[in-house]
C-alpha positions in Angstrom: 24.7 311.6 60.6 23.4 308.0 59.3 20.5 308.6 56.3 17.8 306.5 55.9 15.9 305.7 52.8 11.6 305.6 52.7 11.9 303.7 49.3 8.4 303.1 48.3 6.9 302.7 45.1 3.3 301.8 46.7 3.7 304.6 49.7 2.8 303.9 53.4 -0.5 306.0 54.4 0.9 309.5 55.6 0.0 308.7 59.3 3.2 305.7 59.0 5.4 307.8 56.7 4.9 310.6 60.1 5.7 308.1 62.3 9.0 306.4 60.6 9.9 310.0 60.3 9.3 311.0 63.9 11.2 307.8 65.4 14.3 307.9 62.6 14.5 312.0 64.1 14.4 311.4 67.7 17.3 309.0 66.8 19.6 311.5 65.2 18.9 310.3 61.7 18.6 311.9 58.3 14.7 311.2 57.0 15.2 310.2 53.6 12.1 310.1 51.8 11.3 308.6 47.9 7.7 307.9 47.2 5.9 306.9 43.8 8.5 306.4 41.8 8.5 305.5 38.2 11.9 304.3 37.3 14.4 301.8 38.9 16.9 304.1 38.5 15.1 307.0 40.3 16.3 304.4 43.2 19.1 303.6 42.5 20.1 306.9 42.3 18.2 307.5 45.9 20.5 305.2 47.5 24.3 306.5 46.4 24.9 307.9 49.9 22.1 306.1 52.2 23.1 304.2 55.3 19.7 302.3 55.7 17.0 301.6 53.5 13.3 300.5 54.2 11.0 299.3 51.2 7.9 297.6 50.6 7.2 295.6 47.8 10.4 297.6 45.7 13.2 295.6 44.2 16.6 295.9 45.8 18.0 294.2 43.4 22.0 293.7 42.6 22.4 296.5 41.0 20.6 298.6 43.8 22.5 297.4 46.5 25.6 297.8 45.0 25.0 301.5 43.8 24.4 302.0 48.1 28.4 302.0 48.4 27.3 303.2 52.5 24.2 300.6 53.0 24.7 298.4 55.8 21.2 297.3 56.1 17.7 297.4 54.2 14.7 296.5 56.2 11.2 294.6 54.5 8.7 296.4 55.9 6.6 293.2 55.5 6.7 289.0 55.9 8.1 288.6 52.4 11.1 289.2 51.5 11.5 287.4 47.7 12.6 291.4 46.5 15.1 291.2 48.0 18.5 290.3 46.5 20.1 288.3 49.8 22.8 286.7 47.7 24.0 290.6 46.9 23.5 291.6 50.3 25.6 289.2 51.8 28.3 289.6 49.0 28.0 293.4 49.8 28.0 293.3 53.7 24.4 294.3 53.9 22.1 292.8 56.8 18.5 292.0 55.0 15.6 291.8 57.3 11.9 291.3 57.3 9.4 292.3 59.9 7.2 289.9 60.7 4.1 289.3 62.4 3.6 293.2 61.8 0.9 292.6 58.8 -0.4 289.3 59.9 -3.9 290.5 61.3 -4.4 292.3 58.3 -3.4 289.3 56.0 -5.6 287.2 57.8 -8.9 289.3 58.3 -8.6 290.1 54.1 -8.2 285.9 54.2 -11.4 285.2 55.9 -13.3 288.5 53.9 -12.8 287.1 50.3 -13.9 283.3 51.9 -17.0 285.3 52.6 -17.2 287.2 49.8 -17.3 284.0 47.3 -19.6 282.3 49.9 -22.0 285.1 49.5 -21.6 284.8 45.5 -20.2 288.3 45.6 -23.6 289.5 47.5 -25.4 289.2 44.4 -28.6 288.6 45.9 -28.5 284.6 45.4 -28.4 282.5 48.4 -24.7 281.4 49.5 -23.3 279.4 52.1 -22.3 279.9 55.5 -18.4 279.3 56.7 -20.0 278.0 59.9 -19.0 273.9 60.5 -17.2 274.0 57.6 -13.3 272.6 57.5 -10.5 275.0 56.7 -6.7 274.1 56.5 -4.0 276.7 57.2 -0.8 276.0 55.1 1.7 277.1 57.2 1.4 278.4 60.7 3.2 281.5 61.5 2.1 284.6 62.3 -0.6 284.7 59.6 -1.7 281.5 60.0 -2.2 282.1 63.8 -4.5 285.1 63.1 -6.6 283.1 60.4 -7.4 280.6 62.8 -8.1 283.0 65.7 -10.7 284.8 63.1 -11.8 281.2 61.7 -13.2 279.6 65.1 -14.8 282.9 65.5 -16.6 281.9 62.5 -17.2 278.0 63.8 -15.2 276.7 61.2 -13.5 273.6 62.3 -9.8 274.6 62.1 -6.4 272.0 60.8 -3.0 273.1 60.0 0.0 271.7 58.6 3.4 272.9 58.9 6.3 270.8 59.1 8.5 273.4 60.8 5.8 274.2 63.7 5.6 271.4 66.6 2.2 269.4 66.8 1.8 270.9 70.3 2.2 274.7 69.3 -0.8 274.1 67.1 -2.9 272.6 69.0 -2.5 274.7 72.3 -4.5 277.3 69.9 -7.6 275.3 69.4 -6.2 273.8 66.0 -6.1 270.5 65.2 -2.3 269.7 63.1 -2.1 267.0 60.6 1.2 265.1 59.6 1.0 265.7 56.3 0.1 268.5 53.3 -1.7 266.0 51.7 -4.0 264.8 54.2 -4.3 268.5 55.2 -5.9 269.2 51.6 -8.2 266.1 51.4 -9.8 267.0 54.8 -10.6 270.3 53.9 -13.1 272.0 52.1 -11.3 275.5 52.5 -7.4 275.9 52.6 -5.5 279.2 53.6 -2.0 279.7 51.9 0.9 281.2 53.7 3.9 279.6 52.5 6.7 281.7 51.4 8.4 281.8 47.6 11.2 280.0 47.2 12.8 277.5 45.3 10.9 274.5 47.2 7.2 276.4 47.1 7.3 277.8 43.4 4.5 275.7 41.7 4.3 273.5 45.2 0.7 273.9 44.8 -0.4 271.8 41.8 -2.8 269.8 40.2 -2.0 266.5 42.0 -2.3 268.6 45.3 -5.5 270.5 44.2 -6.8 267.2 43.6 -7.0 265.9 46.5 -9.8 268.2 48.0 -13.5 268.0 48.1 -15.6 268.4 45.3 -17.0 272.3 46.6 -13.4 273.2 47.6 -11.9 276.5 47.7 -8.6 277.6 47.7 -7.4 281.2 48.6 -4.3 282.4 48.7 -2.9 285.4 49.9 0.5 284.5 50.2 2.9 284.5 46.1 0.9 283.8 43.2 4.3 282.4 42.5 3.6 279.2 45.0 0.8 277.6 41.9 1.2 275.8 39.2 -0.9 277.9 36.8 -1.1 275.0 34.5 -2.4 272.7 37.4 -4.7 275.8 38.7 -6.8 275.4 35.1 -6.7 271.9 35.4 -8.3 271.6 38.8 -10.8 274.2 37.5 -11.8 272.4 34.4 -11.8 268.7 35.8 -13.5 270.0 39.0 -16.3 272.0 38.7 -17.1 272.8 42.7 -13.5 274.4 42.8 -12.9 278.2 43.6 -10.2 280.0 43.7 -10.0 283.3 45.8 -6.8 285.9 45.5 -5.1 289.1 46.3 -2.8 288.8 43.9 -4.1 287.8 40.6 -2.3 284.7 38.5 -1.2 285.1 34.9 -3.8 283.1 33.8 -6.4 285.6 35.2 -8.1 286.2 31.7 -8.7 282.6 31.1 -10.0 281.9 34.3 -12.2 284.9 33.8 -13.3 283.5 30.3 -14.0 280.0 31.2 -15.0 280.2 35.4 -17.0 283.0 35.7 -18.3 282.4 39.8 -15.7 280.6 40.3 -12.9 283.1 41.3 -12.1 286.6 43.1 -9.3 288.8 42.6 -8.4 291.7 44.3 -7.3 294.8 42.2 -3.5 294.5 43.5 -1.8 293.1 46.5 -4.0 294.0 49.5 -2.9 291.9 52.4 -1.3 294.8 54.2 -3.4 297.5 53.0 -4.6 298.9 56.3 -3.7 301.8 57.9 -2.8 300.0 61.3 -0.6 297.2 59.6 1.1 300.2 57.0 1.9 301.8 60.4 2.7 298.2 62.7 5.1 297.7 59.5 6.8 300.9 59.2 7.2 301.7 63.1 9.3 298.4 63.0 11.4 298.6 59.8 12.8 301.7 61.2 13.0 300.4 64.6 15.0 297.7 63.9 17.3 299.8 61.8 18.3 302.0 64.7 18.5 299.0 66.7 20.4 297.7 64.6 23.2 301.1 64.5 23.2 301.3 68.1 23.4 297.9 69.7 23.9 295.5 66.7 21.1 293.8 66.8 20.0 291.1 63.9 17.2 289.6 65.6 15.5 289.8 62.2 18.0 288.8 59.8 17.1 287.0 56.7 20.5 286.6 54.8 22.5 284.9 57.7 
């Protein structure tokens, strides 16, 4: 019998963790489940004899897939996939997927939430502004990107998008308007949405000669890596523009100075919270563990990330 692995330092709600549970034992499968875990090793342990592993934002690093001498396949529940070692999984014969599109309405309804949030001052009782005729640019145009400007012309924001791997006409069959470049994408906008991956190409894409580039009362939120800014850049842009906001769910290194010097100016959430909803924690988890047993039985990849 095949065992797969829960891994999950941050736990699905119950209502997911029942329903992996009740698909992976319809299937035949051993339910494998490690929750709140306070050591690597705690998982790297979990996996000696495991078959299939599903995680969230947990590290299955080197040294985790190669304790899993029987893994043939760990599944993100999630878009991202940066915690994931592919280069080990591939050496180790290990099929890395993701699940997209499965948080994306979450992502994008926290996006548009904080944007009125800060436009509200943080509903401190002073007047704010509305998100109504104003221009927001979506940084990449997947899944997320989709849903945020779905949720944004049902705000009357005038909507743009750049993505270089998206065609012009996929964009603006939704209503969108697509520009050719990033940079005329941030000087036409007075609110940009970030949903570019981490990578080697995006790390510290977003700088100070980008930032710069934007209207005076701009705002910038991004619920994508904090590892896509320039942190150096980010203070910059704060200090040498004193419109600019910057709106989170992951906070940046540089939280405490930004705190210090910009108070207004910024929101943070208290941890990642783009897929903290019950019906994207469940989306999420009912495909990670479909995809596995898709996977055992008829070999599909269809979500493969290390090809």
């Amino acid at each position: 019998m095949k065992k797969i692995l829960v891994a999950t330092v941050k736990p699905f709600a119950p209502a997911a963790v029942d329903n992996i549970k009740e698909i992976v034992d319809k299937a035949g499968y051993e339910f494998i489940l490690l929750e709140k875990y306070s050591d690597q090793s705690e998982l790297i342990n979990a996996v000696k004899d495991v078959d299939a592993m599903i995680i969230r934002s947990d590290k299955a690093t080197k040294e985790v897939i190669e304790a899993a001498k029987n893994l043939k396949v760990i599944v993100r529940a999630g878009a991202g996939y940066d915690n994931i070692d592919l280069e080990a999984a591939t050496e180790n014969g290990v099929v890395a997927m993701n699940t997209p599109g499965q948080n994306s309405n979450a992502v994008a309804e926290l996006a548009l939430g904080m944007m009125v949030y800060l436009a509200r001052n943080g509903y401190n009782g002073k007047p704010g502004v509305e998100l109504k005729g104003k221009t927001l640019g979506i940084h990449a145009y997947g899944n997320v990107g989709k849903n945020v400007a779905r949720i944004a012309k049902g705000f009357g924001m005038k909507v743009f998008a750049f993505d270089p791997f998206v065609s012009k006409e996929t964009i603006e069959k939704d209503g969108v308007t697509a520009v050719d470049t990033v940079e005329e994408l941030y000087s036409t906008c007075n609110y940009i949405s970030l949903h570019i991956p981490a990578n080697d190409k995006t790390k510290k894409s977003i700088n100070f000669e980008l930032l710069s580039k934007m209207p005076k009362d701009a705002v910038l939120v991004n619920t994508a890596r904090k590892e896509v800014i320039d942190e150096e850049g980010l203070i910059k842009i704060f200090t040498e523009k004193p419109g600019f906001k910057y709106i989170a769910d992951i906070a940046p290194d540089c939280k405490e100075e930004i705190a210090e010097k910009f108070e207004g100016r910024y929101f943070f959430t208290p941890k990642k919270m783009g897929a903290q909803t019950a019906e994207a924690n469940i989306n999420a988890g009912a495909a990670a563990a479909n995809q596995i047993i898709n996977y055992f039985e008829k070999g599909d990849t269809k979500f493969q990330v290390n090809k």
